[in-house]
C-alpha positions as a Markdown table, in Angstrom:
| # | Residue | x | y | z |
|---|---|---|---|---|
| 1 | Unk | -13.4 | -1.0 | 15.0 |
| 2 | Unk | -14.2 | 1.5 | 17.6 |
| 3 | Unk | -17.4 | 3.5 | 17.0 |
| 4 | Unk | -17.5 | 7.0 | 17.9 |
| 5 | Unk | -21.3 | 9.3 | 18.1 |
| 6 | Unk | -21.5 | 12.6 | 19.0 |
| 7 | Unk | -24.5 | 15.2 | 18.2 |
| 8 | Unk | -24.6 | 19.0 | 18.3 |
| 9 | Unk | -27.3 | 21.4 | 17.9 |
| 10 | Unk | -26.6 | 24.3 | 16.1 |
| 11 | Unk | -28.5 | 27.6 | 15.5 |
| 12 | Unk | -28.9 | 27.8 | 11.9 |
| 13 | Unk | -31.3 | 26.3 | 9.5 |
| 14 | Unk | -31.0 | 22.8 | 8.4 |
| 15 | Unk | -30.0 | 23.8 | 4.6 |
| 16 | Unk | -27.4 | 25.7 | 6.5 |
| 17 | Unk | -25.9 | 23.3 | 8.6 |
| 18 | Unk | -26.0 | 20.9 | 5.8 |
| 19 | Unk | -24.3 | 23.0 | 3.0 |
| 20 | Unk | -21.5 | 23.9 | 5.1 |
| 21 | Unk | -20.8 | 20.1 | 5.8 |
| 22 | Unk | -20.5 | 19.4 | 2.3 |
| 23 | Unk | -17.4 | 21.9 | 1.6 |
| 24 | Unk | -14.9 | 19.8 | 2.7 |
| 25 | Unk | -12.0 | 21.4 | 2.0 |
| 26 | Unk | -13.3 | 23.5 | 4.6 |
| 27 | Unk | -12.7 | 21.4 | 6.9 |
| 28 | Unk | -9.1 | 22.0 | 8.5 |
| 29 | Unk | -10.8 | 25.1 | 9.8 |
| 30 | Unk | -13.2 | 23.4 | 12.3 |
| 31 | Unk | -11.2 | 19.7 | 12.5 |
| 32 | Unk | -8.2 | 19.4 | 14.8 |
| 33 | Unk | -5.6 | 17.0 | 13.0 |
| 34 | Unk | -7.2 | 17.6 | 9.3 |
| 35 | Unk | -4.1 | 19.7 | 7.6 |
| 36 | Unk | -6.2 | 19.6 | 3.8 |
| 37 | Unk | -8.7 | 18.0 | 2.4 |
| 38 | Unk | -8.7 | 18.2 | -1.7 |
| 39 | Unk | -12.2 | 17.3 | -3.3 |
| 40 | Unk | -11.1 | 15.3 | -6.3 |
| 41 | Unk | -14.8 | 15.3 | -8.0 |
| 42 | Unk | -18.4 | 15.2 | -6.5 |
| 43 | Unk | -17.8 | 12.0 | -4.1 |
| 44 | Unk | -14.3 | 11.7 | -3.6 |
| 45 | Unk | -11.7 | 13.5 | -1.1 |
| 46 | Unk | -8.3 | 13.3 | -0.7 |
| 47 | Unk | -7.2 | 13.8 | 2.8 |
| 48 | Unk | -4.0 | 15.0 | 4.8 |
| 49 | Unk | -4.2 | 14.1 | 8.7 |
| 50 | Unk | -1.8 | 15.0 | 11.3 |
| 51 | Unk | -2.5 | 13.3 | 14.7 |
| 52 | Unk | -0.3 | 12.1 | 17.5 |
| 53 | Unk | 2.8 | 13.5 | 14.9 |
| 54 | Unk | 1.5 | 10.7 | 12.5 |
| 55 | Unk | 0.7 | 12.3 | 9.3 |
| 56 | Unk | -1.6 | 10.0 | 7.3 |
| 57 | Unk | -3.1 | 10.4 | 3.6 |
| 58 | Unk | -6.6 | 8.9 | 2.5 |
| 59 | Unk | -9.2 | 8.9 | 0.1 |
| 60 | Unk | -12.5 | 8.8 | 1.0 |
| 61 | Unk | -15.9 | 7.9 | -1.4 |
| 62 | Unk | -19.1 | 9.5 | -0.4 |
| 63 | Unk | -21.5 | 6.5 | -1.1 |
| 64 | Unk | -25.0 | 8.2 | 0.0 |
| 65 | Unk | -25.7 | 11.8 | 0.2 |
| 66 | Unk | -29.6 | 13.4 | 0.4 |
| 67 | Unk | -29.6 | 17.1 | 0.8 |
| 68 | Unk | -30.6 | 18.0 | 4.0 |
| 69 | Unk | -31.0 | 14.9 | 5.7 |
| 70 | Unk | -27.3 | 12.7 | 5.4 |
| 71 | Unk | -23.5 | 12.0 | 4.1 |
| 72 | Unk | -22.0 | 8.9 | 4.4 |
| 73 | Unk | -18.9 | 8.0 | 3.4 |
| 74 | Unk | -15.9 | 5.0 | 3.6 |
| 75 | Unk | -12.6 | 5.3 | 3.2 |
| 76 | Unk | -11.4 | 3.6 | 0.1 |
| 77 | Unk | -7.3 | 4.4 | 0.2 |
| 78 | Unk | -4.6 | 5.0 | 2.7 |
| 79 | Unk | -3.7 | 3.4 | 5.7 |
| 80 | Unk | -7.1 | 4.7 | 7.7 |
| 81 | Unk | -10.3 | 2.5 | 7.8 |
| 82 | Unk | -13.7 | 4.4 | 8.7 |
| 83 | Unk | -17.1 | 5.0 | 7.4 |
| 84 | Unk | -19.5 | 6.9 | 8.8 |
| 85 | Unk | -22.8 | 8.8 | 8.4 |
| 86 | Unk | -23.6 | 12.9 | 10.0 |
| 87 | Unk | -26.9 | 13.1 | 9.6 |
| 88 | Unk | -29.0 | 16.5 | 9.7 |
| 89 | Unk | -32.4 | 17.1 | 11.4 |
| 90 | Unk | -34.2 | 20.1 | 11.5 |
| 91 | Unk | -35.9 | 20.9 | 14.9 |
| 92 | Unk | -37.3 | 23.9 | 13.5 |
| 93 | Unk | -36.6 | 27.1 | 11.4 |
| 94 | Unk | -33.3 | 28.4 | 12.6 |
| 95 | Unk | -31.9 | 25.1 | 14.6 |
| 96 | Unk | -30.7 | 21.9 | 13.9 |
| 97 | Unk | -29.5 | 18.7 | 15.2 |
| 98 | Unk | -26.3 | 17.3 | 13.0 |
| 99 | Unk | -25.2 | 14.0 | 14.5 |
| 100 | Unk | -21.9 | 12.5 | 13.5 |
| 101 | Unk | -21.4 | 8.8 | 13.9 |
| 102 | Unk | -18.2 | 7.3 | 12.4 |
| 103 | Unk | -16.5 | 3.6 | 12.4 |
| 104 | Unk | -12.6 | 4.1 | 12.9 |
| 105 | Unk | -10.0 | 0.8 | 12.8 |
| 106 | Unk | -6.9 | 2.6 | 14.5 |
| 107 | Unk | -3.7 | 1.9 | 11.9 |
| 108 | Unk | -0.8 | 2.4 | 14.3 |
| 109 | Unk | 0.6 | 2.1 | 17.8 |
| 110 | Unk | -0.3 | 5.9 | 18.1 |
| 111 | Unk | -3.7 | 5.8 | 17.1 |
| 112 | Unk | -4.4 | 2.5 | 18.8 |
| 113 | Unk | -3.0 | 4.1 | 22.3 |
| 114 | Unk | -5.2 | 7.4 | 21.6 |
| 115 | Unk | -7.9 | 5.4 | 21.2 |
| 116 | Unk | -7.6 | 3.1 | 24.7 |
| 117 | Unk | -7.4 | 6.3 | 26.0 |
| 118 | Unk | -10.6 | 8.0 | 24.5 |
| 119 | Unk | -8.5 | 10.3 | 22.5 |
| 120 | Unk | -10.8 | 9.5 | 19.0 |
| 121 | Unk | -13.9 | 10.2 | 20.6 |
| 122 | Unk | -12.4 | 13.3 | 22.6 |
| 123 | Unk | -11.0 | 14.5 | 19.3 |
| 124 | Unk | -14.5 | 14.1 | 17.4 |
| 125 | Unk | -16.6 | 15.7 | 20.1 |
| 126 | Unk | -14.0 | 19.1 | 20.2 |
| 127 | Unk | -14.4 | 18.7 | 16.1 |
| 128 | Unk | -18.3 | 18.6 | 16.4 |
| 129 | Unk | -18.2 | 21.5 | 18.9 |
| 130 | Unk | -15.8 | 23.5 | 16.5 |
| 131 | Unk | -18.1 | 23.2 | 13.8 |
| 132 | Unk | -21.2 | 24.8 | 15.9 |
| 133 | Unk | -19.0 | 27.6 | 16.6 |
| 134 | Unk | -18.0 | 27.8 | 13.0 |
| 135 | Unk | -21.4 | 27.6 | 11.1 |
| 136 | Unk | -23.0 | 30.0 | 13.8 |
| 137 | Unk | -19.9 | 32.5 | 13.6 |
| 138 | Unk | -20.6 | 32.5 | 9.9 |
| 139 | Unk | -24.0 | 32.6 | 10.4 |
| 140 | Unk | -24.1 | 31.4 | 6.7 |
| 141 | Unk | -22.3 | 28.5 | 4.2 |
| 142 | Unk | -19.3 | 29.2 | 2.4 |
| 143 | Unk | -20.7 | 27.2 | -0.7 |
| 144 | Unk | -22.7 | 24.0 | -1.2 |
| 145 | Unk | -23.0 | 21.0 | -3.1 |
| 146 | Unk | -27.0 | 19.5 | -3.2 |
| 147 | Unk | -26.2 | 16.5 | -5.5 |
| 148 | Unk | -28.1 | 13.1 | -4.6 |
| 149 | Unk | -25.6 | 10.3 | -4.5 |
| 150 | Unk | -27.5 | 6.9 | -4.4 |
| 151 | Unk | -25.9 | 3.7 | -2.6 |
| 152 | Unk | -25.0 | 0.7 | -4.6 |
């Protein structure tokens, strides 16, 4: 598995940052590659990738969520294998810090090339980047979801 970390700091409050993360299906508008993402019920996603040409279709389970501090997930379907954890930490009123770390096993030729080549971790960083923009731009969530969802 290749492991992939990347942090930004964005200027909204931390309930901000984190109830934007959890709209998923808002996703394709910040994530290069993500065509949909359909939330199924309060911890599942179905998801629709399009990277290299290689479309791909998951499902992932969120397996811990605290509001405000984390969402981790695993993927639990599909021909992609990743978990991984953005957690949220407030450096003061209007700022935070949302860092992204994720666990990928590339599938196929394509996606084991792009990631020899650093194309993953180039991908997540631009996705990271595009989500600043996007919160800040908004300068507010489009919705939020602040159920607890335990491991185990």
């Amino acid at each position: 598995m290749s492991m992939v970390k990347e942090s930004v700091e964005v200027d909204v409050p931390v309930r901000t940052a984190y109830n934007q993360w959890t709209q998923f299906e808002e996703f394709p508008k910040f994530m290069e590659g993500v065509e949909k993402v359909t939330q199924l019920d309060e911890t599942h996603n179905h998801w629709t990738t399009k990277i290299g040409g290689v479309r791909r279709e998951f499902d992932t389970e969120i397996v811990d969520q605290l509001p405000d501090e984390r969402v981790a997930w695993r993927t639990i379907s599909g021909d992609i294998q990743q978990m991984g954890m953005v957690r949220f930490q407030s450096l003061d009123t209007t700022h935070t810090r949302v860092e992204l770390v994720m666990d990928i096993e590339p599938s196929g030729a394509a996606e084991k090339t792009a990631d020899v080549f650093g194309m993953i971790d180039r991908r997540v960083k631009g996705d990271m980047r595009r989500f600043k923009e996007y919160i800040e731009e908004h300068g507010g969530e489009s919705g939020s979801w602040r159920g607890r969802v335990t491991p185990g």
